[in-house]
N, C-alpha and C positions, 0 to 999 in steps of 0.2 A: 556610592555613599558609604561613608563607613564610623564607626564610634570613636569620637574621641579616646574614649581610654585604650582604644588600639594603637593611635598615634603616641599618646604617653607613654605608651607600655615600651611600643618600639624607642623612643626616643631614649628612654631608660635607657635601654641597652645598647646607645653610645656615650651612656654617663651624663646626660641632662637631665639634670634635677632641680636648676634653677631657673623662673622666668619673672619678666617683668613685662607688664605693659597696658596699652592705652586699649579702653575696647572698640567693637565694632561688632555690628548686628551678624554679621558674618561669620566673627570669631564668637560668637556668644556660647556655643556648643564648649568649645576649646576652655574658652577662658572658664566657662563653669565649671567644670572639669576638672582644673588643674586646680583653682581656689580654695573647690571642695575636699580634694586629696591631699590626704596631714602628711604623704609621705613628701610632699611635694613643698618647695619653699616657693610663694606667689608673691609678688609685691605688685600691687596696683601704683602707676606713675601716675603723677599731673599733664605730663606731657611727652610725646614720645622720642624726644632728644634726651630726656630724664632718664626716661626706660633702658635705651642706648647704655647711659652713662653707670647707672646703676647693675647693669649685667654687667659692667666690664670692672667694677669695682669687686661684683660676686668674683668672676674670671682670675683677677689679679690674688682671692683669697685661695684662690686652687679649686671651685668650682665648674662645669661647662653647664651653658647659659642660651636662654631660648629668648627672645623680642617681641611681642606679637601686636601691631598695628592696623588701623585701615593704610589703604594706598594715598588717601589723602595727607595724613600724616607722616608716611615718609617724608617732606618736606621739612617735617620741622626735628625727624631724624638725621637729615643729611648734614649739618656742620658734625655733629660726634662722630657720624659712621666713616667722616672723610679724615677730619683733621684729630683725631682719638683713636680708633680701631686702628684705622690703615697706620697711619707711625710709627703708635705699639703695638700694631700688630695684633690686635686681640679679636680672637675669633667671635660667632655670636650664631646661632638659628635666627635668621629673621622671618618670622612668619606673616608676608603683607596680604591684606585680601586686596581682590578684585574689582572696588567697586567701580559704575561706569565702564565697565567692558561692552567692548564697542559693537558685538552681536546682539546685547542685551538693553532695554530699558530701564536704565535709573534714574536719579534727581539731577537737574542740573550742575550744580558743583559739582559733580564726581565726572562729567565728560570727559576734558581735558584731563586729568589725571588719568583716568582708565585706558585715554590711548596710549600713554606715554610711562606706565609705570614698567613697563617691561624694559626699554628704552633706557630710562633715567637710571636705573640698575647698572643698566651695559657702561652708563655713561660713568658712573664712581665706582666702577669696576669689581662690582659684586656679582658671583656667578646666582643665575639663579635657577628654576626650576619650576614646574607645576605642583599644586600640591596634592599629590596623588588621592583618587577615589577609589581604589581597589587595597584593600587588607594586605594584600599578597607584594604589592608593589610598596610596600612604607620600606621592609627591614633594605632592602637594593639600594633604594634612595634615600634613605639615613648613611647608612654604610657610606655609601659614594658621597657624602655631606662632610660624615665627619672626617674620611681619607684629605678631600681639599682643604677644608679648614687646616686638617693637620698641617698640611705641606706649604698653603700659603700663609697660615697665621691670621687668614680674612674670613672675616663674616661670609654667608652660603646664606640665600635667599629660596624660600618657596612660597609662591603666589598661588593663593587660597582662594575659588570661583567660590558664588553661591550655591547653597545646595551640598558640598562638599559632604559635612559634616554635619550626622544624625542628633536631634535634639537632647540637649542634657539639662536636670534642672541644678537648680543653683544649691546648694547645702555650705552658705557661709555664713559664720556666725556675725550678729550686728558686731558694729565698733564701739567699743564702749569709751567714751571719753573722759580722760586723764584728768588726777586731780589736780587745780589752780597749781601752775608752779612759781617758783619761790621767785624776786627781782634783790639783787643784789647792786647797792648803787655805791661805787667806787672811784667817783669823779672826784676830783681835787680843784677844777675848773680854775688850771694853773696853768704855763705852758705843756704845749703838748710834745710829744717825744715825734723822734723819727719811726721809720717802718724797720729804718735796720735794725736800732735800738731796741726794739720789740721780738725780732726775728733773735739778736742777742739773749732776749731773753728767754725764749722758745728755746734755745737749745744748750740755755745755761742749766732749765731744770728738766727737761723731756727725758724722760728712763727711757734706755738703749733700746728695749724692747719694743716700744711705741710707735707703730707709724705716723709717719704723717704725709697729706695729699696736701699739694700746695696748687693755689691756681694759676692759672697762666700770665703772663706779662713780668712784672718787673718782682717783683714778690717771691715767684722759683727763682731769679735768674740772680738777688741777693741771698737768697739764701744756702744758692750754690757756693756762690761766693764765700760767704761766712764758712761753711763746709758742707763738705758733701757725703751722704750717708747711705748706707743702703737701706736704711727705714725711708727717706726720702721717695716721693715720686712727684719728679717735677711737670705738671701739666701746661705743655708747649701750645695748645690749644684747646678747642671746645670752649667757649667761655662759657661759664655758668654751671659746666657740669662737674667740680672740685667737689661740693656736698653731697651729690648722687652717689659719685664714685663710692665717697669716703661711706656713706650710707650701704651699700652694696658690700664693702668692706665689713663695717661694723655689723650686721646683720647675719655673716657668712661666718667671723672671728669668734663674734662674740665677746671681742675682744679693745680694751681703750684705742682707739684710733682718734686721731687730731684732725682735723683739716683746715687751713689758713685759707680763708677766701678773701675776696677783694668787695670793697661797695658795690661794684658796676655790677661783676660779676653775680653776686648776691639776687642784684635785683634783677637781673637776664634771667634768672630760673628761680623767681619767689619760690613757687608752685613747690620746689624742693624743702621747702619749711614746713608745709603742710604735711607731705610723707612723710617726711622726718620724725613728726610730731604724732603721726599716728601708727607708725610703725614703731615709735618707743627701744631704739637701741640704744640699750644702756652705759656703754663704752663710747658713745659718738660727743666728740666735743668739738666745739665748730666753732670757727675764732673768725671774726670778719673784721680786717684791717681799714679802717675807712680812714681814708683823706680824701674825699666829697670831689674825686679828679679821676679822670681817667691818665693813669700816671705816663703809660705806656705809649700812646699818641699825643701827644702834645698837652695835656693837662685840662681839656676841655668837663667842665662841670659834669660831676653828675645829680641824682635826684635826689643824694640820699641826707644834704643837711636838715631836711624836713624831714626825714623818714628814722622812726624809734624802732630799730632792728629788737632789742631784746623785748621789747614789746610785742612785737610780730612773734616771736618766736614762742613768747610765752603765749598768746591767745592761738597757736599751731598747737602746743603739748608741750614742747618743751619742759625738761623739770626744773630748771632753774637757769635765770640769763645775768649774766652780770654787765654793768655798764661801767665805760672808765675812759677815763682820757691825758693821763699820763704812764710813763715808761714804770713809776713805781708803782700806780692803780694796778697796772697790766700787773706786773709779776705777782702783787699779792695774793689777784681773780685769780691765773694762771693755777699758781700752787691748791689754790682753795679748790681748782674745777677740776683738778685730774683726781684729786680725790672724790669727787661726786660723781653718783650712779648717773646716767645721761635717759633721755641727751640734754645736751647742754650746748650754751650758746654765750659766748664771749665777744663783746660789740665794743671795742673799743677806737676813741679818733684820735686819726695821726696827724701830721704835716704830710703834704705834699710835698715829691721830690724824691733822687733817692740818688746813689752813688755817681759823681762825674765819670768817672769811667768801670763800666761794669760790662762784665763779662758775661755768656750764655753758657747753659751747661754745654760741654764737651763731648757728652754720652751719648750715643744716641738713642732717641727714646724706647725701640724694641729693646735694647741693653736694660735701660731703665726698667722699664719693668718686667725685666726675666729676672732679675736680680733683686726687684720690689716683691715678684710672687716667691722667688726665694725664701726671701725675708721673712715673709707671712707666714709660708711651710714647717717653719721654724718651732709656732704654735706657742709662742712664748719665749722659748728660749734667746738670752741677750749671744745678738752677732759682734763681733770688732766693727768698731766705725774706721773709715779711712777720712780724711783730710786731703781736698782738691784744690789749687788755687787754681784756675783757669787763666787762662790768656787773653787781656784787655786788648 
């Protein structure tokens, strides 16, 4: 058995200082731990594909980043850790516990998962390990953690039994909830613009300095098109996790960060409005393009003509959301929201549809973002943008 703050202490001293994650009775000692320690940046997730996403948004700012899950919820880690980490390449500590190990009695749901989470590991090819109960055995198996991570770019797993880790109490201050933020209604309930015509407008007024996290499907692969930037990172997968990232980003910066999401996308990982909303990063502006389609497969509906996004956003915290639904609403919100302390949430509806012939980025996504964390390292300072035209 041994003290969590021996594990933190050792983890320090491969430069992890940042973690996010879902709890578990397991991790309770950990997560207490780490929540309570101010040296320590903690973000509590809604979900642990969140968690995934939001460490890898820390990652991309130039910090290295800890995960901490039950084994249950690897499951609903595994599209970010496959199609997000492995592409870009972004390393992670993923800390899963044990529940339902098969010498042990637990609750029914946790059986099946507890034969198979060591397995399920091997199978999305993350190395893992046990997670040590002797003091003496942490600094060897950090060390040997963060060497692989180094070399392969990939998240390193250690599987956390019960009992592991000596009880710690909790010293987290309540959450205190944010004052009513402001709704800004910029509808002209006139024709509505396209998506490119918007992405047009994103980078007629975005300062050089600004990143921005675009989601995955047709939304990056236009706005490659338009051009291609090293504030840019284009997200080839994960759906849902663009606002984690970007969240992880803004939290790490400190700094205005954009992220273009999609409707569908949006609603895959509500849950990400809520941390948003309580975590209060004041650079995070978060633009959600809806045309009520999922544009990418064949244009099948989605949920959200019934669903008032800046409404969600404002009863999460949010400090102000604007609503709009043409190409000149957009630019006006646009200009109005980079000026505002965040976060902030830009809900505007498009047409469905988008370029007959459109191109994928060219880059490959680890390029993407060594070149995205680049960017960030920069700490302000404006890069040269370059100009892509891809190959249709």
């Amino acid at each position: 058995m041994i003290d969590a703050a021996a594990f933190l202490q050792a983890a320090q001293r491969i430069g992890i200082g940042f973690y996010s994650a879902v709890p578990c009775s397991f991790l309770t000692p950990l997560i207490n731990r780490t929540a309570s320690d101010r040296a320590l940046r903690y973000v509590g997730a809604a979900s642990e594909g969140e968690a995934v996403a939001i460490a890898a948004g820390a990652w991309l700012a130039g910090r290295e980043t800890a995960v901490m899950c039950q084994n249950s919820g690897l499951g609903n880690a595994i599209n970010p850790l496959t199609s997000l980490n492995k592409p870009f390449r972004i390393p992670t500590l993923l800390i899963v516990t044990w529940r339902g190990q098969p010498s042990l009695h637990d609750e029914p749901q946790h059986e099946l998962m507890g034969r198979i989470t060591q397995p399920l590991l091997d199978v999305i090819e993350i190395p893992h390990r046990r997670f040590p109960d002797d003091p003496q055995a942490l600094d060897p198996l950090l060390q040997d953690a963060r060497a692989t991570m180094s070399r392969t770019g990939l998240p390193f797993a250690l599987v956390l039994e019960n009992g592991t880790l000596r009880d710690e109490p909790l010293d987290q201050p309540p959450r205190t909830p944010p004052e009513p933020g402001e709704h800004i209604d910029l509808r002209h309930h006139a024709d509505r613009g396209s998506r490119l015509a918007t992405l047009e407008a994103v980078l007629a007024a975005i300062p050089d300095h600004v990143p921005i996290i675009v989601t995955t499907g047709k939304t990056g692969r236009e706005l490659f098109t338009l051009a291609d930037r090293d504030q840019h990172l284009y997200q080839v997968g994960s759906m849902g996790c663009a606002s984690p990232m970007a969240l992880g980003v803004a939290l790490t910066t400190g700094r205005r960060t954009v992220v273009l999401d999609g409707d569908g996308a949006a609603l895959m990982k509500l849950g990400s409005l809520a941390t948003i909303g309580a975590y209060q990063p004041p650079g995070l502006l978060h633009i959600i393009l809806d045309n009520g389609v999922h544009d990418s497969t064949g244009g099948q509906a989605t949920a959200s003509p019934s669903v008032d996004f800046a409404a969600i956003a404002l009863a999460c915290g949010y400090r102000r959301a604007f609503s709009c639904d043409s190409t000149a609403g957009f630019t006006q919100a646009f200009k109005q929201a980079l000026s505002t302390q965040g976060p902030v949430l830009l809900h505007i509806r498009i047409l469905p549809g988008s370029l007959a012939k459109l191109g994928r980025p060219t880059i490959a996504p680890h390029e993407v973002a060594q070149r995205f964390r680049g960017f960030l390292a920069q700490a302000g300072r404006p890069r040269p943008s370059r100009t892509h035209r891809p190959m249709t």
